[in-house]
C-alpha positions in Angstrom: -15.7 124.3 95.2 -14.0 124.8 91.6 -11.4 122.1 90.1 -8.1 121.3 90.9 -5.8 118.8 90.1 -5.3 116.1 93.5 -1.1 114.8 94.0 -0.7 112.2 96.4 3.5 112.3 96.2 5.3 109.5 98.8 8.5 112.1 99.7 9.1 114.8 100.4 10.9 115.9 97.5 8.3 114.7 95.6 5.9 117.2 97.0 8.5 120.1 96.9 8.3 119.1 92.9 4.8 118.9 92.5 4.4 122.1 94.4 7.1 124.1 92.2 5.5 123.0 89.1 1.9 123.8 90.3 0.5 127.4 88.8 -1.5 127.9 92.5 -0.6 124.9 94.4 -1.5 124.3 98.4 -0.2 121.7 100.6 -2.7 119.6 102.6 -1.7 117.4 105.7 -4.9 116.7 107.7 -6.8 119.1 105.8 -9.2 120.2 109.0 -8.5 124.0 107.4 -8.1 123.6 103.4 -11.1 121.2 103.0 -13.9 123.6 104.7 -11.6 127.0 103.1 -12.3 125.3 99.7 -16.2 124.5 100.2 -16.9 128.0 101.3 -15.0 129.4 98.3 -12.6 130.8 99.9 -9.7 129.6 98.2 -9.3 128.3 94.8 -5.7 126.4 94.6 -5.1 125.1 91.1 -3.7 122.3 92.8 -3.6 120.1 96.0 -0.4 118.6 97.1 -1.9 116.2 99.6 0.9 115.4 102.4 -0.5 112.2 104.0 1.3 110.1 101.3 4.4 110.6 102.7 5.3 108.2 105.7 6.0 111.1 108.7 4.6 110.7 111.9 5.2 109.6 115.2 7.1 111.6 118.8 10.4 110.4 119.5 12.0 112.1 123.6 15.7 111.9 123.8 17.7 115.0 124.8 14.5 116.8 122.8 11.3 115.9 121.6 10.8 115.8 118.4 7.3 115.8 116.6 7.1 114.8 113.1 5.0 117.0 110.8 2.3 114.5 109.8 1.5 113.3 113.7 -2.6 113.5 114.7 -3.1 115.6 117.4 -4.7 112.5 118.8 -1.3 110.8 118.7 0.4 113.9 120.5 -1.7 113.4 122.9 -1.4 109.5 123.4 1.9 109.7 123.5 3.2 108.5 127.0 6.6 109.4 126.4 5.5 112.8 125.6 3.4 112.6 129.3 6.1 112.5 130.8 8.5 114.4 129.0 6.6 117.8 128.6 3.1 116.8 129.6 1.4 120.6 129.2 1.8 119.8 125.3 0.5 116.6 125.7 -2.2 118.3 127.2 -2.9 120.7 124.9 -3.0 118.1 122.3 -5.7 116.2 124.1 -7.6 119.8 124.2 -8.0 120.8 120.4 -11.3 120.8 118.7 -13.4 117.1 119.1 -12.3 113.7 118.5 -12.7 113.8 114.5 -10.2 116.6 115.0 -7.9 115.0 116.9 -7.7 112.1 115.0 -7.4 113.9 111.9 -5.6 116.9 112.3 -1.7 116.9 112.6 0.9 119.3 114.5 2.4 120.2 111.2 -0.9 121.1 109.4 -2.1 123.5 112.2 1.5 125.1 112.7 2.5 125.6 109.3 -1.2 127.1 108.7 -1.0 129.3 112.0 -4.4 130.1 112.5 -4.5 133.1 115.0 -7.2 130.7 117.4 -4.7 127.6 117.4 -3.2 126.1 120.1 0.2 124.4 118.8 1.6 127.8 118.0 1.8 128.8 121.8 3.2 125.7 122.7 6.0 126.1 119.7 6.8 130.1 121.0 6.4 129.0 124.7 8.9 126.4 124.6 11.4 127.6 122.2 10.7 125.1 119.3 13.1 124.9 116.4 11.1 123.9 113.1 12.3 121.8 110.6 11.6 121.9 107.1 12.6 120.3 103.6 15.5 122.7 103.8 15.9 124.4 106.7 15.7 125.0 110.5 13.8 127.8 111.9 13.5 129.4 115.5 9.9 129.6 116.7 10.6 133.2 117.6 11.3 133.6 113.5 8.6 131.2 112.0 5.1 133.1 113.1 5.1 136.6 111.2 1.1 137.3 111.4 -2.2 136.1 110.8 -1.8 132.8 108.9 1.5 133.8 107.7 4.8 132.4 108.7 8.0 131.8 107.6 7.6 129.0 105.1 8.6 129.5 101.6 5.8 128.6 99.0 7.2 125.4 98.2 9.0 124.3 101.7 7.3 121.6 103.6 7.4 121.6 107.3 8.5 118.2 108.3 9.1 118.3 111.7 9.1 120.5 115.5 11.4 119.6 117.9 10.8 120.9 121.3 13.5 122.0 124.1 12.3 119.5 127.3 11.2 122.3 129.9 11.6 122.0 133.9 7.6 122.6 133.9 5.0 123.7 131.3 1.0 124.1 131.3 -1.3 125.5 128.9 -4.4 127.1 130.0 -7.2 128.2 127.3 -11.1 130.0 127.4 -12.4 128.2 124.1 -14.9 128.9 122.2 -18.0 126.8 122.9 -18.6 126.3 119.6 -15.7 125.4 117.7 -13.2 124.9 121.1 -10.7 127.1 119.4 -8.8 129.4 121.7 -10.6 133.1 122.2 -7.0 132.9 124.8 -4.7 130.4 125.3 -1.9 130.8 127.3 1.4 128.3 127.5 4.0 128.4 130.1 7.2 127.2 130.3 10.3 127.5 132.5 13.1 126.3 130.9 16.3 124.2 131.7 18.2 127.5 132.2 15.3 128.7 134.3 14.2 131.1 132.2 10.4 131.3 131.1 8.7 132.0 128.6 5.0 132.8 128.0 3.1 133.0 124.7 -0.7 133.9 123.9 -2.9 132.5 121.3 -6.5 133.6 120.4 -6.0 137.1 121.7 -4.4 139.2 118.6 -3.6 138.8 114.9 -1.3 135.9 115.9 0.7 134.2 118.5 3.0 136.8 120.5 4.9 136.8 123.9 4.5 138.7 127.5 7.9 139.9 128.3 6.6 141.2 131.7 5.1 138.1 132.6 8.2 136.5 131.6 10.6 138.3 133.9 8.5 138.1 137.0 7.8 134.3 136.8 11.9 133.9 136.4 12.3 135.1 139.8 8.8 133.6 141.3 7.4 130.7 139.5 4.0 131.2 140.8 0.5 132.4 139.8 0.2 135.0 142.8 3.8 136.6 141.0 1.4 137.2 138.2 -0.8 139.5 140.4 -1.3 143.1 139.0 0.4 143.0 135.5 -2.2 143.8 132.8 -1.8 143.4 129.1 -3.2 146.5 127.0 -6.0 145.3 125.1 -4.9 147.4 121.7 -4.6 145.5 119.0 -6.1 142.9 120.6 -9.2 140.8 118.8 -13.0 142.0 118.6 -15.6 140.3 117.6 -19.0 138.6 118.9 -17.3 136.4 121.3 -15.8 138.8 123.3 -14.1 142.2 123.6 -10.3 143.1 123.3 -10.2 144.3 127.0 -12.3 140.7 127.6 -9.6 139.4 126.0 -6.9 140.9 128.0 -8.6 140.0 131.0 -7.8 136.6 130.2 -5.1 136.2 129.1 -3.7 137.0 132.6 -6.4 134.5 134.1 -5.4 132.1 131.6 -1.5 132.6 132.4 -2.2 132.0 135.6 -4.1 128.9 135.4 -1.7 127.6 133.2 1.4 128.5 136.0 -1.0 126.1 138.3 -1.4 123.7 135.7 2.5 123.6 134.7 4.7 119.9 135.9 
């Protein structure tokens, strides 16, 4: 791990400063990524703009649910208005990596990182999430652009997600034994307006949609309507866990288990 110099700012703005003045700055909010990235040497920030300062966490349900950027997954999870509101990403909080994890890592951390194994991302694309940052607001559809890229500028801090409240949703994943990151998660959602919409994590570069998965469970919400369709396994992952048409396999598995799952 080489040097770097350590900012603790209380606002926001203070960490949008910080960040701006920093020759190679990275933001930290729960660090369950950075921290392990910086002992294997594979990044070399010349400073850390740690995020946990700053007083912004907790789930608030009114017409939407909004989930501020520094809430533990552990906290997502625990929330009972959040059980009842849209309880498959309750769930899927309560599913990410161990207990350390949990109470550790936050929403905004593991969204505004986008690891391509992640669950929050398919709950953000599968519901329609708007995310909010120190400046603007962004359409899920827009944030994720590829492997641990999004649409955040270098120094814009994501600050919060605030999710549509669905009819139903479930999230389904195959994790890995080892680290219980997604090799495929799947998130369902049908929507006030009765549409749905289904997005996949673990399976490719990054969190993407199934348009033909989508149409069919708009006119049968059921996992029997998913019977059939296939998702072409280029492009998607291989590696020693399991093979792209493995992978593809899944993801329909997982869709339906998730259809099951959805209330």
């Amino acid at each position: 791990m080489e040097n770097f110099n350590y900012h603790r700012p209380a606002t926001t703005a203070d960490a949008v400063k910080a960040m701006k003045s920093a020759g190679d700055g990275k933001f930290m909010s729960g660090g369950m990524t950075l921290i392990p990235t910086l002992k294997q040497g594979l990044a070399s920030p010349s400073d850390i703009i740690d995020l946990s300062g700053i007083k912004n966490s907790g789930v608030s349900v009114g017409a939407t649910v909004v989930i501020k950027g520094g809430t533990t997954h552990a906290d997502v999870a625990g929330s009972a208005d959040l059980k009842k509101a849209i309880p498959g990403l309750a769930a899927l909080a309560g599913g990410i990596g161990d207990p350390h994890v949990r109470h550790r890592g936050t929403i905004g951390g593991s969204v505004a990182n986008n690891d391509p194994a992640a669950d929050y991302p398919s709950a953000c694309l599968g519901l329609g999430a708007t995310i909010h940052t120190s400046s603007r607001k962004i359409a899920a559809d827009d944030f994720f652009t590829g492997m641990f890229s999004t649409a955040l500028e270098d120094a814009e801090v994501l600050e919060a997600i605030e999710f549509p409240i669905p009819k139903v949703s479930g999230y389904a994943k195959f994790p890995n034994p080892a680290s219980l990151y997604a090799m495929v998660g799947v998130f369902v959602a049908q929507l006030a307006d009765g549409s749905v919409r289904v997005a996949v994590t673990g399976a490719g570069a990054g969190v993407f949609r199934v348009p033909e998965m989508e149409a069919v469970l708009a006119k049968n919400f059921s996992a029997a309507a998913l019977n059939g369709i296939a998702v072409a396994s280029k492009n998607l992952n291989v590696d020693m866990h399991a093979s792209a048409e493995y992978r593809a396999h899944l993801i329909t598995v997982m869709a339906k288990r998730a259809v099951e799952a959805a209330k």
